[in-house]
C-alpha angles and dihedrals in degrees: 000000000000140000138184123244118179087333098309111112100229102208117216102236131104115264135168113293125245095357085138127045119252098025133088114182117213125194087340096309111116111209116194114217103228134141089290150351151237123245094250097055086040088065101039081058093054091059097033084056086045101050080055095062095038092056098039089053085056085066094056107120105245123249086242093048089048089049097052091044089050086046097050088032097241117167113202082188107067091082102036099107087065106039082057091053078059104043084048090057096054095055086051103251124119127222082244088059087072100068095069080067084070078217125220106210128203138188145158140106088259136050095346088137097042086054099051094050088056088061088044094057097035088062093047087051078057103046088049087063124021090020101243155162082010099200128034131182124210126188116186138150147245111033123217097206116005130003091243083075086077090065114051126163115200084005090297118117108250111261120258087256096055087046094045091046093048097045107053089040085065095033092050089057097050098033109040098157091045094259135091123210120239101227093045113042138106100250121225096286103038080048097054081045093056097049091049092056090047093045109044080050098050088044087046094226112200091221134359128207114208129182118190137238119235118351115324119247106078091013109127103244084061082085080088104095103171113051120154093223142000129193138192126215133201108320126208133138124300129117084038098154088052101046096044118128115218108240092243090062093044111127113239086247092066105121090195113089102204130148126205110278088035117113137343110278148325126352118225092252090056094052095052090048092057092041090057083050083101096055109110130195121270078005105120112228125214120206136190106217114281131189114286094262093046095052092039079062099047092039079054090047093049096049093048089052099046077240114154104221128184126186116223126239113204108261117244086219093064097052095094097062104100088224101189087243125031078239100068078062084073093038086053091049100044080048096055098043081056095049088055087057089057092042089052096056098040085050088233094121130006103198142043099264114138104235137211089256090045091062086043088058104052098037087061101033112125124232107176111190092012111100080329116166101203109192114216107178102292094348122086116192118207110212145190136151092229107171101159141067096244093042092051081058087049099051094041094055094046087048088052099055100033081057108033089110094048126096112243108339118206115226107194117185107216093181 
């Protein structure tokens, strides 16, 4: 069957995919990616968009298969940096291919994300007026809406076409036959890695922000070796089964004494040491304040991995932004010690001042679902994501106060 498109005939057969630049095909149908389309291929992107989230769900871990690996203790993570040198092999880029990203790279148990969004949006407050850095990537999760959510460029979710023609690139090259074997396969997160990496290449960002999954250590975006610089947020205890160090793999500077049985879960120190998996030689680090055995575990970390690491004070300049949390207050700081890093190497600013666009930034930086009032005719809902001990303390005290004044407030748990 054919068909004509802007004057080319599209034939209706399977080729390769994206052996030319600006096409995908799907199910035999080959859109050009041009300034517009026609309602056909509009809705032959729907579908093909569609058919991607529909197959990536399908590599979502079941809750089954979570429980018994919570039960035996299995962690599917603790490989997962190499299984990504691998993966990244198959889809023909190198390790050494990421470095051309100049990574930002967060993580924490707590405001990672948040963090991440205020360098974002501190780097769009530059590129409005000095004009870099032009192009900025940004790879977060979870997503509120929609999963391209998780891959923005210049703070903007990528488009439906930019998601279709990435994912069944990568997916084409796994999974030849269609199918993707159980026991060999990238699961949900190490894919929309994956496509992150293939698109903010393919786009040539001039910078990309990630912030990791779980931990650090053995999470998949820790395939990144060369950041340029990597920063850790508030730490506390969650993902404690996952980020547990068997007694025998314990470092000597480990305070804790815990042998394995004992206990639920992750110490604190464990979980700092995960989190510093990200730390990489002659790459400088960049920490909020932590409690003393926390810190005792990241200063150790540095110092293993020749890593220079500084932990952030909260900058006076920034005590007249009316941030939703006084936390937000550490996350601003650690964002802006991390811009700088960015600005640095862009040779925009040579010092740690916080600058004009750096206030502008983080007064106009978004943060759905985090300390978040929705209006809904005469209801407000007050919303945050809180998962953790210390968040839920963190989000009662900011509904408190952001309600005090209001006559009885409803608090409804949707966990």
């Amino acid at each position: 069957m054919h068909y004509k498109c802007k004057g080319r005939t599209v034939v209706e057969h399977r080729k390769d995919l994206f052996k030319k630049k600006g096409n995908m095909n799907y199910k035999g149908i080959t859109i050009y990616f041009v300034s517009y389309f026609t309602a056909k291929e509009k809705a032959t992107l729907k579908l093909a968009a569609q058919d991607a989230i529909e197959r990536l769900n399908s590599l979502q871990t079941s809750f089954e298969i979570l429980e018994e690996n919570r039960r035996t203790g299995r962690r599917k993570n603790k490989n997962g940096v190499e299984e990504m040198r691998r993966w990244l092999e198959k889809i023909d880029y190198s390790v050494a291919d990421l470095d051309r990203l100049k990574v930002i790279h967060v993580a924490g148990t707590k405001g990672k994300g948040g963090t991440c969004a205020f360098v974002d949006s501190i780097l769009r407050e530059y590129r409005i007026t000095t004009g870099s850095p032009s192009r900025v990537g940004l790879y977060t999760s979870p997503h509120i809406k929609h999963v391209r959510e998780r891959i923005k460029i210049n703070s903007e979710p990528i488009s439906e076409e930019s998601f279709a023609r990435s994912f069944f690139k990568i997916w084409d090259i796994i999974a030849p036959e269609g199918v993707l074997d159980d026991d060999n396969r990238p699961g949900y997160f190490r894919f929309l890695t994956l496509m992150s990496f293939d698109i903010f290449l393919e786009k040539e960002v001039n910078v990309a922000i990630y912030e990791t999954g779980i931990g650090g250590e053995n999470d998949a975006t820790n395939v990144i070796q060369n950041p340029i610089g990597t920063g850790i947020t508030s730490l506390g205890i969650d993902h404690e089964k996952s980020l547990k160090i068997a007694s025998h793999m314990r470092p000597s500077y480990f305070s804790l004494e815990v042998r394995d049985g004992e206990g639920e879960g992750a110490t604190i120190e464990e979980i700092a040491w995960h989190k510093s998996g990200i730390f990489k030689a002659g790459c400088p680090a960049f920490a909020v304040h932590q409690q003393p055995i926390a810190e005792n575990i990241l200063r150790h970390r540095a110092q293993e991995k020749d890593v220079s690491l500084a932990f952030v004070d909260i900058k006076p300049e920034i005590s007249d932004i009316k941030f939703p949390a006084s936390i937000y207050r550490n996350n601003a700081s650690l964002a802006v010690a991390l811009a700088n890093r960015v600005l640095d190497r862009e040779t925009l600013q040579r010092n740690s001042n916080v600058t004009e666009e750096m206030i502008h930034g983080l007064k106009n930086a978004r943060l759905p679902g985090r300390c978040q009032v929705l209006k809904d005719g005469l209801s407000e809902w007050y919303v945050d994501g809180a998962h953790t001990k210390d968040s839920l303390a963190v989000a009662g005290q900011w509904f408190a106060e952001a309600t005090k004044r209001r006559a009885n407030p409803i608090f409804i748990d949707l966990t």
